[in-house]
DOKOL-537015 format. One record per residue (C-alpha): residue in three letters; z, x, y; residue number from 1. Coordinates in Angstrom, 2 decimals. Layout:
<pt><res>Ala</res><up>Z</up><east>X</east><north>Y</north><n>NUM</n></pt>
...
//
This chain:
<pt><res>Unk</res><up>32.35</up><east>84.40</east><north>-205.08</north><n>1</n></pt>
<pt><res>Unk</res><up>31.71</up><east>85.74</east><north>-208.29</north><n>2</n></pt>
<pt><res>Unk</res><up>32.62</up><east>84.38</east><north>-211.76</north><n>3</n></pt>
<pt><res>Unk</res><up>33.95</up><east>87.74</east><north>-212.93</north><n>4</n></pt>
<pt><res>Unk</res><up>36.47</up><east>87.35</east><north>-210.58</north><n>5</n></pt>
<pt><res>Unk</res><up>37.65</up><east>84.08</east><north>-211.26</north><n>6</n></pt>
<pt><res>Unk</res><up>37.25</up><east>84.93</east><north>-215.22</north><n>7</n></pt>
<pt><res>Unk</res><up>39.46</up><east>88.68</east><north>-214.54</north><n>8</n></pt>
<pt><res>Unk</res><up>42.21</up><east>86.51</east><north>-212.60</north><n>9</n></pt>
<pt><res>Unk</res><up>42.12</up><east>84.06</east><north>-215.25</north><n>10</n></pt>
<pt><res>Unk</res><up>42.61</up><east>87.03</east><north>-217.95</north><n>11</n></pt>
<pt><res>Unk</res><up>45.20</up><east>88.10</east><north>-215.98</north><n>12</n></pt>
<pt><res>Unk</res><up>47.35</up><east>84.42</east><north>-215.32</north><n>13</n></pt>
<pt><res>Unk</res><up>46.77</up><east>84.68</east><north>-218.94</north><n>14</n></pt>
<pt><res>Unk</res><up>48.61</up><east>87.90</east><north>-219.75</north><n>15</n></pt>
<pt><res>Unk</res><up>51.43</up><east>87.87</east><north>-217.36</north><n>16</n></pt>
<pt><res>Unk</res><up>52.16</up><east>83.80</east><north>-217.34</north><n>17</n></pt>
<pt><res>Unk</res><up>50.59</up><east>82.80</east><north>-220.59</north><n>18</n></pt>
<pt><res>Unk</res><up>47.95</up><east>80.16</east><north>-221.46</north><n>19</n></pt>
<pt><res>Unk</res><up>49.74</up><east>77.33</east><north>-220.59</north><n>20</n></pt>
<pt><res>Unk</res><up>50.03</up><east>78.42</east><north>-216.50</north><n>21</n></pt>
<pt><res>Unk</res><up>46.31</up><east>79.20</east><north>-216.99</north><n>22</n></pt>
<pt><res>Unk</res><up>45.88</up><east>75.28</east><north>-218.02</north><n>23</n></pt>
<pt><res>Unk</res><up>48.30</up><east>73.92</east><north>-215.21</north><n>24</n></pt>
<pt><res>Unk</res><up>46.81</up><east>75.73</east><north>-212.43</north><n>25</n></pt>
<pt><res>Unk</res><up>43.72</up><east>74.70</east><north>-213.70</north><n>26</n></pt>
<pt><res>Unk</res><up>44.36</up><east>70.76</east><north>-213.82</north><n>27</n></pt>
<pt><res>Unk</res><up>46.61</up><east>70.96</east><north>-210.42</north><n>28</n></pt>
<pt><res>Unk</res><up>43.32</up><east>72.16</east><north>-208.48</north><n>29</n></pt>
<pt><res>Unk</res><up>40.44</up><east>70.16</east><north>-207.42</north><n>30</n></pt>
<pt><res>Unk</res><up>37.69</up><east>72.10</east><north>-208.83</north><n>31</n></pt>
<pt><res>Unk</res><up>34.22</up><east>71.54</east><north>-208.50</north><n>32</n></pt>
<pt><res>Unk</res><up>33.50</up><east>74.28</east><north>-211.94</north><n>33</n></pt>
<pt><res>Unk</res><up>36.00</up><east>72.07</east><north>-213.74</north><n>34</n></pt>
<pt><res>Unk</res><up>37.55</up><east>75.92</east><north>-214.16</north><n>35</n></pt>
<pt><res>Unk</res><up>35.00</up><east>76.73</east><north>-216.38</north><n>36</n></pt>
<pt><res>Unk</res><up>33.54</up><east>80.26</east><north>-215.22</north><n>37</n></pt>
<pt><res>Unk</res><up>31.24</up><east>82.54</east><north>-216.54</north><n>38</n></pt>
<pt><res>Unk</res><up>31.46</up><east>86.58</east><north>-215.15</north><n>39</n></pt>
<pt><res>Unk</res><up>27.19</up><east>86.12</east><north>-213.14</north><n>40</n></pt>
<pt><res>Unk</res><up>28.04</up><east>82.76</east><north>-212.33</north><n>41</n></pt>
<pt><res>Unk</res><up>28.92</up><east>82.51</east><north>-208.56</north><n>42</n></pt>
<pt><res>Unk</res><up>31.37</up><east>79.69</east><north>-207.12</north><n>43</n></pt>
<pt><res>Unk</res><up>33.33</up><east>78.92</east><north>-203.88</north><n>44</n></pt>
<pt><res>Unk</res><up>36.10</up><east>80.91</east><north>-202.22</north><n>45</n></pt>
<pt><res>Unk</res><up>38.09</up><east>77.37</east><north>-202.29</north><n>46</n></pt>
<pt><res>Unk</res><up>38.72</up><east>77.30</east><north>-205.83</north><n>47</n></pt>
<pt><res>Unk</res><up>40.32</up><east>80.83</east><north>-206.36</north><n>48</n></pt>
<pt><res>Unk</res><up>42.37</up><east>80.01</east><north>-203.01</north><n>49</n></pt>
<pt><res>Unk</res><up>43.24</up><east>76.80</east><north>-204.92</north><n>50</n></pt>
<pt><res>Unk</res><up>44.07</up><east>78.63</east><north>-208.28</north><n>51</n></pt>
<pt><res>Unk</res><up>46.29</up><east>81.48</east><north>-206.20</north><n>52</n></pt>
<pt><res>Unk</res><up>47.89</up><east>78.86</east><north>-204.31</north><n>53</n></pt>
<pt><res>Unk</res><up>49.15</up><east>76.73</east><north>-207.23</north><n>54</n></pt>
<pt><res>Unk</res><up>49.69</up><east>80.14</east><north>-209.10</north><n>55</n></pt>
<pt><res>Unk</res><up>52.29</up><east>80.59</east><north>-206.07</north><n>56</n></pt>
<pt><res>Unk</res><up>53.49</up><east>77.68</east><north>-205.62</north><n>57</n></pt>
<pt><res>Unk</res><up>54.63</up><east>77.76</east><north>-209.50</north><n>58</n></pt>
<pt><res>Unk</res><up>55.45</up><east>81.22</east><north>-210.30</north><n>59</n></pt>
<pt><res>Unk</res><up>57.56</up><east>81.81</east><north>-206.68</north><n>60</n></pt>
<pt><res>Unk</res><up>55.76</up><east>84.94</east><north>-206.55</north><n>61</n></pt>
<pt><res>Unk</res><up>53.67</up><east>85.41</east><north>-202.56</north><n>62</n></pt>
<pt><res>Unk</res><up>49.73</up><east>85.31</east><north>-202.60</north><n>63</n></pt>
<pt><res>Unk</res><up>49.87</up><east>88.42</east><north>-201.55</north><n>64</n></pt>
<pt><res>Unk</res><up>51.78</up><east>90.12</east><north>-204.16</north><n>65</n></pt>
<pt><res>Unk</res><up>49.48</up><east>88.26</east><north>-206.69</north><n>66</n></pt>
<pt><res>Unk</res><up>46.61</up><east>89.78</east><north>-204.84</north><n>67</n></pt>
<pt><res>Unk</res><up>47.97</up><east>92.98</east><north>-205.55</north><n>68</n></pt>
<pt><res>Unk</res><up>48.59</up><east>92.93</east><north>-208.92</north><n>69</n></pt>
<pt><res>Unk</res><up>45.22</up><east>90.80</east><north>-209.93</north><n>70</n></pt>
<pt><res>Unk</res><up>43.74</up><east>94.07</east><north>-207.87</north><n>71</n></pt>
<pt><res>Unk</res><up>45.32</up><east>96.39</east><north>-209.79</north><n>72</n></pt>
<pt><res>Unk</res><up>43.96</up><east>94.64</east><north>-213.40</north><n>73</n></pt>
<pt><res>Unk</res><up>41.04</up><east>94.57</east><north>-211.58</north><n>74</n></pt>
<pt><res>Unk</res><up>40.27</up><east>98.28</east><north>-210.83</north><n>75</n></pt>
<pt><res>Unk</res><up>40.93</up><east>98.66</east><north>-214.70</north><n>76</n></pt>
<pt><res>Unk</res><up>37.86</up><east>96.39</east><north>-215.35</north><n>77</n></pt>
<pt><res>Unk</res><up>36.00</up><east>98.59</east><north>-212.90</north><n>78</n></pt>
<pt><res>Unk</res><up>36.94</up><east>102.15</east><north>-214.92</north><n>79</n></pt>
<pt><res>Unk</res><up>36.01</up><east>100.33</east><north>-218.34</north><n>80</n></pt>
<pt><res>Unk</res><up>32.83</up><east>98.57</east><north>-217.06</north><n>81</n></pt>
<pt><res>Unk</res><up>31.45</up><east>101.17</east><north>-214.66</north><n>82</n></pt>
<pt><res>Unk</res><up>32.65</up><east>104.79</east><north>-215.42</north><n>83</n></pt>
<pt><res>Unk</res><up>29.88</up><east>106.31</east><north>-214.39</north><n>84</n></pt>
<pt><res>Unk</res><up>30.41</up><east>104.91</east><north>-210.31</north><n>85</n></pt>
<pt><res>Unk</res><up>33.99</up><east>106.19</east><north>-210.06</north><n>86</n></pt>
<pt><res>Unk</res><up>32.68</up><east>109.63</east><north>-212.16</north><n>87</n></pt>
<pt><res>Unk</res><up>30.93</up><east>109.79</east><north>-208.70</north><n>88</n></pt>
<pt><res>Unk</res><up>33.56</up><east>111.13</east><north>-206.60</north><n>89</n></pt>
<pt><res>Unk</res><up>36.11</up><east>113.92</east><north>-207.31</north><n>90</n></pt>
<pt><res>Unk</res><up>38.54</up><east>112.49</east><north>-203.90</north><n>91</n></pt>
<pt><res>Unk</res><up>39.96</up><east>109.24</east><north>-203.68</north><n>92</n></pt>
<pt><res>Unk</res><up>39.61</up><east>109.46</east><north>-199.58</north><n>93</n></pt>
<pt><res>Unk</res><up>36.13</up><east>110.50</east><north>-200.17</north><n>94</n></pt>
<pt><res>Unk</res><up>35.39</up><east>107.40</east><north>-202.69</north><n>95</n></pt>
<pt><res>Unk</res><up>37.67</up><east>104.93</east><north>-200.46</north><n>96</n></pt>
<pt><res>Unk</res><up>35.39</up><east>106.07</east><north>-197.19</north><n>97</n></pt>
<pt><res>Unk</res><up>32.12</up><east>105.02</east><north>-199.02</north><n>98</n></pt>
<pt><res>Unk</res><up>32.94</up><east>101.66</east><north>-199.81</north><n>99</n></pt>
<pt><res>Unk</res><up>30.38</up><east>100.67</east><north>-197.68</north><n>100</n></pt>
<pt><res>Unk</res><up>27.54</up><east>102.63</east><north>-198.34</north><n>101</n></pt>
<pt><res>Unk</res><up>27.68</up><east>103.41</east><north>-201.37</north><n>102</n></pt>
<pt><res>Unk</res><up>29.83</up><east>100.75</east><north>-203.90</north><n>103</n></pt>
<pt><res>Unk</res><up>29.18</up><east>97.55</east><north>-202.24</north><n>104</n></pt>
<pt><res>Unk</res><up>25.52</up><east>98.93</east><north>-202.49</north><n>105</n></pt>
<pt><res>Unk</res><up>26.03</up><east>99.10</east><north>-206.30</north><n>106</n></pt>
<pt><res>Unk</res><up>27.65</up><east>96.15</east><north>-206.70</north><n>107</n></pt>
<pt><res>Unk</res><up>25.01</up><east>94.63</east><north>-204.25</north><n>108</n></pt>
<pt><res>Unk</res><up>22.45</up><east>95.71</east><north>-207.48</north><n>109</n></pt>
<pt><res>Unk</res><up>24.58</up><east>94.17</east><north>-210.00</north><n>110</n></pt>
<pt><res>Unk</res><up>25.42</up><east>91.01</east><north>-207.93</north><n>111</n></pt>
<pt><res>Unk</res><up>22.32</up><east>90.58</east><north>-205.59</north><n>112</n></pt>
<pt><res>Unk</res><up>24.49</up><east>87.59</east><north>-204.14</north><n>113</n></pt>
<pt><res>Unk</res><up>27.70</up><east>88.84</east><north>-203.74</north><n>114</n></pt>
<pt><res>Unk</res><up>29.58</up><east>87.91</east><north>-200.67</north><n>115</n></pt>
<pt><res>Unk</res><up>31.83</up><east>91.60</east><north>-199.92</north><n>116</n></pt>
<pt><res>Unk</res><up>33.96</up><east>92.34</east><north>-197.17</north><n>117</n></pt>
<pt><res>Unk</res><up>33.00</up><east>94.91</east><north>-194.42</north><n>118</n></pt>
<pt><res>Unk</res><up>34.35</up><east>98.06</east><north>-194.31</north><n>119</n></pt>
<pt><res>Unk</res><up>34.38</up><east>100.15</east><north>-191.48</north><n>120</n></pt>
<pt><res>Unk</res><up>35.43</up><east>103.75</east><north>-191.17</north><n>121</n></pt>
<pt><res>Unk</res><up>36.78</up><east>104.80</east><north>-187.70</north><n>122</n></pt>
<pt><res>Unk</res><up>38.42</up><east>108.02</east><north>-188.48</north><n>123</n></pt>
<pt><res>Unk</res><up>38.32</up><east>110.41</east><north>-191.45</north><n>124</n></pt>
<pt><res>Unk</res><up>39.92</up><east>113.70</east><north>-192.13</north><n>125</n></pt>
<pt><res>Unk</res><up>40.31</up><east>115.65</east><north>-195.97</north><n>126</n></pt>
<pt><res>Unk</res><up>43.64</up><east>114.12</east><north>-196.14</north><n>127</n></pt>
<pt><res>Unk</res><up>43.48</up><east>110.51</east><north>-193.97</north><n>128</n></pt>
<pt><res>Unk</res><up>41.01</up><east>107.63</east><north>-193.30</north><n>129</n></pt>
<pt><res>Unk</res><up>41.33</up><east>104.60</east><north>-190.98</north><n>130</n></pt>
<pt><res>Unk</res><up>39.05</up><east>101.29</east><north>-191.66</north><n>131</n></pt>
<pt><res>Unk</res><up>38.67</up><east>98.24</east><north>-190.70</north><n>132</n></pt>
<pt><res>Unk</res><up>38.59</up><east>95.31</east><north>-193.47</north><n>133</n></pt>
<pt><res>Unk</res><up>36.89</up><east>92.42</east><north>-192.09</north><n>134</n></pt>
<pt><res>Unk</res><up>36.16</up><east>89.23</east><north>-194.32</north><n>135</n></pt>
<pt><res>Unk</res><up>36.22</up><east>85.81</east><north>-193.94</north><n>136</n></pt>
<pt><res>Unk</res><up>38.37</up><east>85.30</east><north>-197.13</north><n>137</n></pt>
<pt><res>Unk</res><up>41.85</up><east>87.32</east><north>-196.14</north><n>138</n></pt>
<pt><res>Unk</res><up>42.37</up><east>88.97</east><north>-199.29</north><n>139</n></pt>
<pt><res>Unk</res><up>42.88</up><east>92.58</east><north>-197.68</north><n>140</n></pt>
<pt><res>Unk</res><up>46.13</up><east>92.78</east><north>-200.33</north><n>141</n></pt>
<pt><res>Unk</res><up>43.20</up><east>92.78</east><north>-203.18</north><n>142</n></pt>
<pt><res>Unk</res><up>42.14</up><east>95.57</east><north>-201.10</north><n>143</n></pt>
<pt><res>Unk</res><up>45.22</up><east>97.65</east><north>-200.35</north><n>144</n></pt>
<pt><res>Unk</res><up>45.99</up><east>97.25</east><north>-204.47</north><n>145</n></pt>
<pt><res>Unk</res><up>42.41</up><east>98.65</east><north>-204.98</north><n>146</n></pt>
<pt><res>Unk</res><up>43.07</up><east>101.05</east><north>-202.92</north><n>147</n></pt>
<pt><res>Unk</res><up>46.83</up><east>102.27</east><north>-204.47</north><n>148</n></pt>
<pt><res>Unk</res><up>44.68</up><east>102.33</east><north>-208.03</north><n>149</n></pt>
<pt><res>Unk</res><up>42.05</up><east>104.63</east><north>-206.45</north><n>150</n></pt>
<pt><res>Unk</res><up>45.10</up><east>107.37</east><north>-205.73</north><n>151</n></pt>
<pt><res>Unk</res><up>46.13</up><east>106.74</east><north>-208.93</north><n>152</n></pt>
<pt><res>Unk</res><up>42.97</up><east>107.27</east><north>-210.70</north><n>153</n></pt>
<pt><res>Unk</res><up>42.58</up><east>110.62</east><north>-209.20</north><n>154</n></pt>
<pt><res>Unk</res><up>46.19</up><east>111.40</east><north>-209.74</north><n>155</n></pt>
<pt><res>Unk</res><up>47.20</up><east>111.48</east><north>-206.17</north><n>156</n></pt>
<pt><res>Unk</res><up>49.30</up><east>109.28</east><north>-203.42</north><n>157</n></pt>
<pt><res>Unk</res><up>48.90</up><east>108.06</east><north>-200.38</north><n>158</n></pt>
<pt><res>Unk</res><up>51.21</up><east>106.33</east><north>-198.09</north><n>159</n></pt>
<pt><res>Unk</res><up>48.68</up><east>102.90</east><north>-196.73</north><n>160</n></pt>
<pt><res>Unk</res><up>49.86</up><east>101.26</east><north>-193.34</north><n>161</n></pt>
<pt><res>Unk</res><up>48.05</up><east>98.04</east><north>-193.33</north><n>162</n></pt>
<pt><res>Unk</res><up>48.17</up><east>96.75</east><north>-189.30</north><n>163</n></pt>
<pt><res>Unk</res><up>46.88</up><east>92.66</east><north>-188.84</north><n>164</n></pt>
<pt><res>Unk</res><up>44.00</up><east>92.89</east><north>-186.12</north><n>165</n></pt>
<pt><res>Unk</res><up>43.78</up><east>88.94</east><north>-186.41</north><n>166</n></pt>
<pt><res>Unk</res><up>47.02</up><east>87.57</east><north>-187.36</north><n>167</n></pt>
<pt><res>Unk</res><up>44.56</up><east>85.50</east><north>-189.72</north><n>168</n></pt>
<pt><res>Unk</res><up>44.04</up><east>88.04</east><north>-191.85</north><n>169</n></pt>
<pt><res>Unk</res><up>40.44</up><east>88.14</east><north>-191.42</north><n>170</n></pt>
<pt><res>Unk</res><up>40.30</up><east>91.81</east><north>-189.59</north><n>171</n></pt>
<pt><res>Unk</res><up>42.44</up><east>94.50</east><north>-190.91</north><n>172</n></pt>
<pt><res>Unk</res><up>43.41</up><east>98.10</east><north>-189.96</north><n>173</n></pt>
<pt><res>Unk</res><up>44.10</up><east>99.99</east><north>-192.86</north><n>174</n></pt>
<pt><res>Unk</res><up>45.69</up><east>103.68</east><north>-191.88</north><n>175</n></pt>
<pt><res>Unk</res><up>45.74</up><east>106.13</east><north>-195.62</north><n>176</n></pt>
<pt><res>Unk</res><up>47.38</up><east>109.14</east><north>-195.17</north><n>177</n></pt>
<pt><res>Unk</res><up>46.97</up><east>111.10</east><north>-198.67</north><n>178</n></pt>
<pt><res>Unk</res><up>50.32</up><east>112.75</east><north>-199.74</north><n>179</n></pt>
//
C-alpha cells in the first residue's frame, strides 16, 4: 500500500483526534515501518488495518465510518495534488465510470506499484452507474466516501446503494443513481 496513504490517514488522526491518538495508535500496533512513512514509500495492508483497528477500538467510532471520513480528506488531497485529472471530466457519473481505465491508469504512472481495487462497470446510463468493487483489502467505505466527494465536487447528489456480494467485503455492488 502506499505511504501517502498511511501519511494522509495519519494527517487526518492528527486533525480530528490530535497528536497524542496519532502516538497511541502508533505504539499499540505491531509495525514493521516502526510508523514511520514516507508518501512513495510502499508498506503492507496489515499495518493501516492495525492503525484503523486501534483507531476504533479507542475512538468508539466503526472502521467503516473512519473509512469514510479518511476518504473524504482524502479526495481533498486529490483536488490539491492533481487538478488537472479531475479538470478531466465535466460529470461525476462519467468520472466515477472511468475509474478503471482511466485514473487507476494515472495513478498506475505515479505509483508504478500500486496495489488498486478493480472496478467494474455493469450498467451505465446519464444519470446511474452500477460497479462492482472487488479488492482483497475491504475498504469499499473508502470507496463509497470517494465517491459522495465526487458528487460534491461537481455540485451534484446521488443516492449510493452499496449491496455485499461476499459478505467479506471483498466484492461489492455499488448502485449510484444521480439526483
Amino acid at each position: 500500500m502506499k505511504g501517502i496513504v498511511f501519511t494522509e490517514f495519519l494527517d487526518l488522526v492528527e486533525e480530528k483526534f490530535g497528536l497524542e491518538m496519532v502516538d497511541k495508535i502508533i505504539s499499540q500496533s505491531k509495525l514493521e515501518s516502526e510508523g514511520i512513512y514516507t508518501s512513495i514509500g510502499t508498506y503492507s495492508f496489515s499495518e493501516m488495518l492495525q492503525l484503523l483497528t486501534n483507531l476504533s477500538n479507542n475512538t468508539g467510532v466503526s472502521t467503516d465510518d473512519l473509512l469514510l471520513v479518511y476518504a473524504e480528506h482524502f479526495f481533498s488531497v486529490i483536488e490539491t495534488s492533481y487538478p488537472g485529472l479531475l479538470a478531466t471530466y465535466n460529470d461525476p457519473i462519467e468520472m466515477l465510470a472511468s475509474i478503471e481505465d482511466h485514473i487507476h491508469v494515472e495513478v498506475q504512472k505515479i505509483y508504478p506499484d500500486a496495489e488498486l481495487p478493480t472496478f467494474i462497470i455493469e450498467e451505465q446510463t446519464e444519470n446511474s452507474l452500477i460497479m462492482i468493487y472487488k479488492s482483497s483489502r475491504a475498504m469499499h467505505h473508502f470507496g463509497l466516501g470517494l465517491m459522495n466527494k465526487t458528487f460534491e465536487h461537481f455540485n451534484s447528489t446521488a443516492s449510493i446503494v452499496l449491496e455485499k456480494i461476499k459478505e467479506d467485503g471483498t466484492e461489492v455492488k455499488f448502485i449510484v443513481n444521480k439526483n
